[in-house]
Every structure is written in structure tokens, then in C-alpha cells.
C-alpha positions in Angstrom: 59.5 134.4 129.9 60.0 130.9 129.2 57.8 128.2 129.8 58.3 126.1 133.0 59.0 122.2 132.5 58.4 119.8 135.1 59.9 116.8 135.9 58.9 113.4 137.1 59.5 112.2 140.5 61.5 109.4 138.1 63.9 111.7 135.9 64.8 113.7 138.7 66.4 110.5 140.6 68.0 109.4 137.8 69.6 112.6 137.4 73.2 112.7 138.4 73.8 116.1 140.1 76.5 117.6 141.6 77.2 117.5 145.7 77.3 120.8 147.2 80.4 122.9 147.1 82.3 123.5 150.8 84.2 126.9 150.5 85.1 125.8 154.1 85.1 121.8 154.2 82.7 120.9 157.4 81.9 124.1 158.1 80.7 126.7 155.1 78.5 125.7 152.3 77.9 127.4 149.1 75.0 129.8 149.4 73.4 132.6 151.2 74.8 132.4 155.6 73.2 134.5 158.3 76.1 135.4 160.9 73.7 136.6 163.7 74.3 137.6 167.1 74.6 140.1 169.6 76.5 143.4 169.0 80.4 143.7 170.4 80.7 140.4 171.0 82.9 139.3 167.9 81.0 138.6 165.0 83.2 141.2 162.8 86.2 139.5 164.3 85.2 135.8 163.4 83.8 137.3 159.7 87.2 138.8 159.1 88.9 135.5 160.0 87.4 133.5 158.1 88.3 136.2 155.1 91.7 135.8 156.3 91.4 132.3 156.2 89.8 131.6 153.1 92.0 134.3 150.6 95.8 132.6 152.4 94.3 129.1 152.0 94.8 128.8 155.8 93.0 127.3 158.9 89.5 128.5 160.3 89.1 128.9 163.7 92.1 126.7 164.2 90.7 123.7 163.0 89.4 123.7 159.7 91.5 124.0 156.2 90.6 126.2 153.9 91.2 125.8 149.5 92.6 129.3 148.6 90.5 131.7 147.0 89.6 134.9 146.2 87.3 136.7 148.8 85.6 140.4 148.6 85.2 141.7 152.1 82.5 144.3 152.4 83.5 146.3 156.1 80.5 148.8 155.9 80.6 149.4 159.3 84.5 149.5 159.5 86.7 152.6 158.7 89.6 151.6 156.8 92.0 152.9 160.1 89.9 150.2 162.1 90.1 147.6 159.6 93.7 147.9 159.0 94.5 147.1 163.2 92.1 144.3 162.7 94.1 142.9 160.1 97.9 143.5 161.6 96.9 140.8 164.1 94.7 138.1 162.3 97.3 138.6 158.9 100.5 138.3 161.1 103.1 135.5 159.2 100.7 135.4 156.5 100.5 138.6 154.6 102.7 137.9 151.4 99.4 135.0 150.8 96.7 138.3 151.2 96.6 139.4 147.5 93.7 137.5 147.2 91.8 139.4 149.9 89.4 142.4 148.4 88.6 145.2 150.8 85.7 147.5 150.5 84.5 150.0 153.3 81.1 152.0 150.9 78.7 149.9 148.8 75.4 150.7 147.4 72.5 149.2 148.5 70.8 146.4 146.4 68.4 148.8 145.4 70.8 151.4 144.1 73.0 150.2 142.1 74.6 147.2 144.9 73.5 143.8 143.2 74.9 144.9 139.7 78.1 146.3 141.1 78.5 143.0 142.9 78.0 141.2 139.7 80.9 143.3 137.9 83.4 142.4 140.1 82.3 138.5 140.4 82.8 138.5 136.6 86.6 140.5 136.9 86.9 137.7 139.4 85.9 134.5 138.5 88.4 132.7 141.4 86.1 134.3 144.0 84.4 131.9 146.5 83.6 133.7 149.5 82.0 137.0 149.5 81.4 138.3 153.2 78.8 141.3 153.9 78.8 143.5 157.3 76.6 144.0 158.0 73.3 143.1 156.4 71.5 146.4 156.9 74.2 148.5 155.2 73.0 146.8 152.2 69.5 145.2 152.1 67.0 147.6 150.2 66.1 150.8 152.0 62.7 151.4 149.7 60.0 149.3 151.0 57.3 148.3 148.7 54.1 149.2 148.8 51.3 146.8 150.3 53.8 144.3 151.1 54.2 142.8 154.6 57.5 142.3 156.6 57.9 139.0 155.8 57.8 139.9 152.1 60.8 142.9 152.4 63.0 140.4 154.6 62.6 137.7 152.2 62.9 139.3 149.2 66.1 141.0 150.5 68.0 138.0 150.3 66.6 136.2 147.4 68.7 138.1 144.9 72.2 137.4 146.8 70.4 133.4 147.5 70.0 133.2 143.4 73.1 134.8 142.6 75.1 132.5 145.3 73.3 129.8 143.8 74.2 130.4 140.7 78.0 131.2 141.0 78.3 128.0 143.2 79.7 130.7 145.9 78.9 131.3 149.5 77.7 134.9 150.6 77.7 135.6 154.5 75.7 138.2 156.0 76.4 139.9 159.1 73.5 140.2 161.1 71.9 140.9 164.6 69.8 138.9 167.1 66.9 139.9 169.1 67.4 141.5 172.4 65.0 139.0 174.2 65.8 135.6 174.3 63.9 132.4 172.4 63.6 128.0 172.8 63.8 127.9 168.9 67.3 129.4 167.7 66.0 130.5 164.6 64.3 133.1 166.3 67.0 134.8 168.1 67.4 136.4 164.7 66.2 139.8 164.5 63.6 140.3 162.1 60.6 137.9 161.0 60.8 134.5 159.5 61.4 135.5 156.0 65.3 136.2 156.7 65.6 132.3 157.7 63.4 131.4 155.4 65.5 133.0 152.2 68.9 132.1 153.7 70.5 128.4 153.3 72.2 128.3 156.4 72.5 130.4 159.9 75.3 130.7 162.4 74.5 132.3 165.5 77.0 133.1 168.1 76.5 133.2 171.9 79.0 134.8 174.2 78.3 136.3 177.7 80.0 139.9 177.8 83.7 140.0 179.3 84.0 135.8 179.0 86.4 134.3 176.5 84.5 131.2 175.9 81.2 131.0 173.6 79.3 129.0 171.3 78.1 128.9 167.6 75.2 126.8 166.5 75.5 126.1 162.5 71.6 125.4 161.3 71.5 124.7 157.7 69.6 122.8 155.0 72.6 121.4 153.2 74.4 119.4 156.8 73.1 118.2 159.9 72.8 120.8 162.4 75.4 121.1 165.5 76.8 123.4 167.6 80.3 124.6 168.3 82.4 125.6 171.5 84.8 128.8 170.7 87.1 130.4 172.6 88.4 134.4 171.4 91.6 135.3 171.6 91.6 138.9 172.4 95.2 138.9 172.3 95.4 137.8 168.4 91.4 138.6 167.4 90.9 134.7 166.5 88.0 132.5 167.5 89.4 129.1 168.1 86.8 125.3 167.7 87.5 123.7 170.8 85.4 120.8 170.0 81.6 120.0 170.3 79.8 122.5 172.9 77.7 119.8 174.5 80.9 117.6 174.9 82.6 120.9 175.8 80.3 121.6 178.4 80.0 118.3 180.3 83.8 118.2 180.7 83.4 121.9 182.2 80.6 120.5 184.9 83.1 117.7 185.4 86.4 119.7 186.3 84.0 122.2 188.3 83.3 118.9 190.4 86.8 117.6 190.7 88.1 121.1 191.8 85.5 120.4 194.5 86.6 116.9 195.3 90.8 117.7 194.8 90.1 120.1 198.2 90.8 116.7 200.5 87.3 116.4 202.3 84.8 113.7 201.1 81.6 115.2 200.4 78.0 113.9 200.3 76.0 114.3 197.2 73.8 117.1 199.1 77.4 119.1 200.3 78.5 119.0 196.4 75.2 120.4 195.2 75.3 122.9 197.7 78.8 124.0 197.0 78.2 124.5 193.0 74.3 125.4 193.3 73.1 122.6 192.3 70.1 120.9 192.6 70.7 116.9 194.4 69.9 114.8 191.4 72.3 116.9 189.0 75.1 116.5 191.3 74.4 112.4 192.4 74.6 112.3 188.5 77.6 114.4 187.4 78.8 111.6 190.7 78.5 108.7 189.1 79.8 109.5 185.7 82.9 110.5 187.4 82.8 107.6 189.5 81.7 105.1 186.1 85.2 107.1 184.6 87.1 105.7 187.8 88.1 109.4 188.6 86.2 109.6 191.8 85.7 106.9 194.7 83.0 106.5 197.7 83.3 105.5 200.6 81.1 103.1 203.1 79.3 106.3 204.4 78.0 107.3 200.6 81.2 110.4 200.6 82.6 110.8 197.6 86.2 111.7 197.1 88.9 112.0 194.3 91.7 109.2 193.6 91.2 105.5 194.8 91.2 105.9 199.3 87.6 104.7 199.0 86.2 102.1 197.1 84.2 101.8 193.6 80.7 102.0 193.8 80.1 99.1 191.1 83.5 96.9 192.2 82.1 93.6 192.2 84.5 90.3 193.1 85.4 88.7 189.9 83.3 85.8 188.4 80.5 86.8 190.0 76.9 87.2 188.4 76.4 90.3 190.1 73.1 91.2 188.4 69.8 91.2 191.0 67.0 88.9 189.6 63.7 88.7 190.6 60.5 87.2 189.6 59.5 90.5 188.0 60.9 93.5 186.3 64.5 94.1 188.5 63.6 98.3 189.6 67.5 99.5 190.4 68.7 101.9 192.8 67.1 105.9 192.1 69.2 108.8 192.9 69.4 111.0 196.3 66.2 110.9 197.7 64.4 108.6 196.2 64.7 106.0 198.9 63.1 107.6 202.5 64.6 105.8 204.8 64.1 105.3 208.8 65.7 103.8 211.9 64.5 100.6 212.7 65.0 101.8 216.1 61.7 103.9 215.6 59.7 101.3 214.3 56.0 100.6 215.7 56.3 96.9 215.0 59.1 96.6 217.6 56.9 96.3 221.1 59.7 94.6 223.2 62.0 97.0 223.1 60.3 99.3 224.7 59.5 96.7 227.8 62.9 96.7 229.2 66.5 98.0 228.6 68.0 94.8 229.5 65.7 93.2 227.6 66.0 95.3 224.6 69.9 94.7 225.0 69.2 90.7 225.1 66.6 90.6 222.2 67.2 93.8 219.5 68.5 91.4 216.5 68.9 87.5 215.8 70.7 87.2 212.7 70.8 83.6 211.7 72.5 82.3 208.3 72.5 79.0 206.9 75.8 77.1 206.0 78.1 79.1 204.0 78.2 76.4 201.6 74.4 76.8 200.2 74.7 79.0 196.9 71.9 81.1 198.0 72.3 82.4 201.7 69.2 82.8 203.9 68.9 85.9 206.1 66.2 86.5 208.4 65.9 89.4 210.4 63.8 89.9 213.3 61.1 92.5 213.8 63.7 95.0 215.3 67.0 94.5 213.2 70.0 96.0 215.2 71.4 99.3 213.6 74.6 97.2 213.5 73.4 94.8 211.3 74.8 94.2 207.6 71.6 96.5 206.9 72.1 99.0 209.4 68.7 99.0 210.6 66.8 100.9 207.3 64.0 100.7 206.2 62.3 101.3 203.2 60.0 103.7 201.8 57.0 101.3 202.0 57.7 100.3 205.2 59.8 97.0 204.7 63.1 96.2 206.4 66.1 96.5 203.5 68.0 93.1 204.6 71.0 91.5 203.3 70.4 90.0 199.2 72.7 87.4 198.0 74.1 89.6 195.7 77.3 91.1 197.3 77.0 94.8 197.7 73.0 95.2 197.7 69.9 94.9 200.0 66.6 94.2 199.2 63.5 95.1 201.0 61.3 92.6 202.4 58.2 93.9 201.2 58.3 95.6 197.7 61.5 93.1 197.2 63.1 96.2 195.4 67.1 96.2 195.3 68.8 99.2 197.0 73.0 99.1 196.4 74.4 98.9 200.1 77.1 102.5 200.5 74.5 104.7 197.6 74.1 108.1 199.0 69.9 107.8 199.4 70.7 105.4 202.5 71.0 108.4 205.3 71.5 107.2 208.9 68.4 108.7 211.0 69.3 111.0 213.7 70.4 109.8 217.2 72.2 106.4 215.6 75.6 105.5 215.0 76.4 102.7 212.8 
């Protein structure tokens, strides 16, 4: 056994080493892969693709290109009937380019006899980059040691294949499952303890609810950042397809499921769309105004939003216009539904007149009174009971104060916690019993 020699923290950065290999550019790395997730939902089918991809110097899941290569496919759960329809529709147009495929239904264990025999026919094929196992329990050894934990047998189960990857410059994939129960941290969906993750350089895990077409595959690994795919399977042809990133994937989904909505003809509140797609109020007032910030949805003066252009943009502002509220302090802008209570002035205590006389209250609700229109900053008072047709329309605000007209087109401002409220946004709610 030779003696270990350790470097400095100096020779080691000015070593000049070599970057890591990509079997699959952007997508596989040289080194030991989990494949994990659920059974029958298409991890054989995306394994075998990427084969298929790899040996004809093709395209992975539609998107990435591959350098040919040899690859040895290991299909120990596969009878060679089953594999052979697998292969008639991934392999269609590009079976004269499949020589380079190696097919193998029985293998040893590692324990019995599998490491060496892998070794012999890496050495008969030196062109080999890709070696793809399914699945790992066929394979991993079946004697456990004695006195050693779980952890110990799971790790050490992959360290061989992680060394010989490692040093071959060649990337192994595993076939593996997940747990039944679900988890926060992906890691530990995989089934099995933490020495499985521990040992392997990267893990892909697939999610796909049973009888949809659509899924996902998070790629966690120590050698690129970690990110997370959206897929869709082609049962037709067996082939996963990238369709981009999920989380960009996703928000475009929420959007068209909101548009549908809107493309039926009736403007909807904020509180009718949630309702419709089971949503709660603030997630639909924000999937709202992103549509409405992308100019695909309008609102009207009554806070209903609608598709097209009939109402008006919620942040169209008159050109050449400092439209930005300023205040003495820190500017607090509008909050989504519900955040503003709001209350008929109609109903306020403050208001004692009103309640003397109708005529009166038909003589004295609201004096509005404006200074000339040529002082930069209009001056808006309103009486102690504004008129429910006033510029306002008679709300008030959750502390109490009156929201009156700012001189900011499009926005009011309370009188008393001088916060800004945009004039049309959908936490403005006429009380019950007046019309505006």
C-alpha cells in the first residue's frame, strides 16, 4: 500500500487540471447518476433514450446533442421481447447509427463476479462513455457485511462503480426507486438512507402524476448548479421531451389557466377568478397583475378584469408625468385584495347632519371645492360626509380616514395615515346599499 502524499492548499491551485467531461453537454456528467423515481412512470423509457441517444450521436430529450459513443445497456429487468418493442419506436430512422449500442438482459452482482466482468468489457471497449444500469438492485451486493450499518452497505455499493467512473472519465447511471411517502428535501425521496446520495455524484429524480403526460426532473449534482426540468412523454414514440425550465413552465401553465378564464367574455373580480380555479385571493390578484404588467389582460373602473384592451391599464399614466406618490416618509403602495377594509362614508359616525333631515342631507352631503386649475398642486378638501359620487366614492380607509383625491392622477390618499391607494384596484369594494 503506498504511502499517502499531501498537498498544499498552494500546489493544488497551481495545478492545472482538467474540466469535467459531459457525455451529455448540459445535462450528464462523467461519474456515478441516481435515476430515481417512482415505478411505471418512465424512468426505463427515458434511460433507454438517452442510450439511444448517446450510441447514434443524436438528440436527448429533444433538446440536447449528444458526441457519439459507445454505450452498454444493462435491461435486468427487461426481457429481450420487451426490450426489442421499446427499441422499434425510440430507434425508428436511426437504426443503421445503433452498432454502437451494447445490450445485456443477466449480469452478476458486484459481489459475484459483476465489477470485474464490467471491467472486461470497458477494456474490449475503450470508445465507451455511457454505461446505463436498471435497475440498481439487480446489481448492488446481495451479501451484507457483518456489523456494518445501512448507511455503510448503501454507500459502499456504489463506491466501486463511483471509482471506476472516476477513473475511466465515464458516466454510470443507476436506475433506482423513490420512497413511497413524500419529503421537502429531494434528496430524500430516494429510497434508501443517505449513503446512496452521499456515494453518487449527481441525482435525477423524476416526478410524474399517473395517467398525465407532463412531468418534471430535478438534476442535483456536485459538478453543475442544480435545476429542474419540465418533460413531457410521448407515449406514442416512448420519448421524454425538455420543454424548458419547470418553474418558467409552470408559471406560463397558471397563466393560460387564467386567460382561459378571462377569453369566456365576462369580466371577473379577483375574488370570482380565485373562486373559479380554487385559488386563494392573493394568488389570483397576483397571477392579475402579471398579466395585466404583460398587457395581456385589462381592468376596468369597477376593479373587473378582462382579456384584450375594452378596459383600461391599471398602471397607464398620461405621458410626461411624474407619476410616482411622494410623501414626507417612506411612500407604503397599494397591498393586494383585502388588504384595504373599506366602508361607506354613508355609515360614518362623524356625519351628524345627515341624519337631521333628508332635505337637508340632499342640500349638505359633499362640498367639493378645488383651487384654480392652474396651481401645480391641486387642493381637495372634503367634508365630514363625502358624497358616494365623489372622485373618491365615499371610502374610507382601514384606520378610519377618508381616501380623497391625491395629485397624482389615478390614486387617492387617505387623510389620516396619508397612505396611497390606486383609484380602480380591486381592494376598493363598494359597501352594500350604494351605487356609485
Amino acid at each position: 500500500m503506498s504511502t499517502p502524499r499531501p498537498v498544499t492548499a498552494a500546489e493544488l491551485l497551481d495545478l492545472e487540471l482538467p474540466e469535467p467531461r459531459w457525455v451529455v453537454p448540459e445535462l450528464l456528467c462523467e461519474g456515478v447518476t441516481l435515476l430515481v423515481g417512482r415505478p411505471k412512470l418512465g424512468k426505463s423509457w427515458l434511460a433507454l433514450g438517452l442510450a439511444v441517444a448517446v450510441a447514434s450521436g443524436g438528440i436527448a430529450l429533444g433538446t440536447y446533442r449528444c458526441p457519439a459513443s459507445s454505450v452498454l445497456y444493462l435491461a435486468l429487468e427487461d426481457s429481450p421481447r420487451r426490450l426489442r418493442s421499446r427499441l422499434q419506436l425510440l430507434a425508428e430512422g436511426a437504426r443503421t447509427r445503433l452498432d454502437r449500442l451494447h445490450l445485456e438482459t443477466r449480469w452478476p452482482s458486484l459481489d459475484n463476479g459483476g465489477l470485474e466482468a464490467l471491467l472486461d468489457w470497458l477494456e474490449q471497449h475503450p470508445d465507451c462513455r455511457l454505461v446505463i444500469i436498471d435497475t440498481l438492485k439487480r446489481i448492488r451486493p446481495r451479501q451484507p457485511g457483518l456489523r456494518r450499518t445501512l448507511y455503510d452497505l448503501d454507500y459502499e455499493a456504489l463506491q466501486p462503480l463511483a471509482d471506476l467512473a472516476q477513473a475511466r472519465g465515464i458516466s454510470i447511471v443507476l436506475v433506482h426507486h423513490t420512497r413511497k411517502s413524500d419529503a421537502e428535501d429531494p434528496l430524500d425521496l430516494v429510497s434508501g438512507t443517505t449513503g446512496l446520495t452521499g456515494a453518487a455524484d449527481a441525482v435525477w429524480i423524476l416526478k410524474r402524476a399517473r395517467g398525465e403526460a407532463d412531468g418534471t426532473l430535478a438534476l442535483l449534482g456536485r459538478d453543475h448548479e442544480d435545476r429542474e426540468l419540465a418533460l413531457r412523454f410521448d407515449a406514442a414514440r416512448g420519448c421524454w421531451y425538455a420543454v424548458g425550465d419547470a418553474a418558467e413552465v409552470q408559471m406560463s401553465q397558471e397563466r393560460r389557466e387564467v386567460l382561459e378564464l378571462l377569453e369566456r367574455g365576462t369580466p371577473l373580480y379577483p375574488r370570482e377568478v380565485a373562486e373559479a380555479l380554487g385559488l386563494s385571493r392573493k394568488a389570483a390578484w397576483k397571477r392579475l397583475r402579471e398579466l395585466v404588467e404583460a398587457g395581456l389582460v385589462t381592468v376596468d373602473e369597477r376593479g373587473r378584469y378582462m382579456c384584450g384592451r375594452r378596459g383600461r391599464r391599471v398602471d397607464a399614466e398620461p405621458e410626461n408625468r411624474d407619476t410616482t406618490p411622494k410623501t414626507a416618509s417612506t411612500t407604503r403602495l397599494p397591498e393586494p385584495v383585502d388588504a384595504v377594509d373599506v366602508y361607506s362614508s354613508t355609515t360614518s359616525t362623524t356625519s351628524t347632519t345627515s341624519t337631521t333631515s333628508t332635505a337637508s342631507t340632499a342640500s349638505t352631503t359633499s362640498t367639493v371645492s378645488t383651487t384654480s386649475t392652474a396651481s401645480t398642486t391641486p387642493t381637495t378638501s372634503v367634508s365630514s360626509t363625502p358624497s358616494p359620487t365623489s372622485v373618491s366614492g365615499g371610502y374610507r380607509c382601514r384606520c378610519g380616514g377618508v381616501l380623497e383625491p391625491s395629485d397624482h392622477a389615478g390614486w387617492l390618499r387617505c387623510s389620516r395615515c396619508r397612505n396611497y391607494v390606486r383609484d380602480g384596484d380591486p381592494a376598493l369594494r363598494r359597501s352594500k346599499g350604494v351605487s356609485r
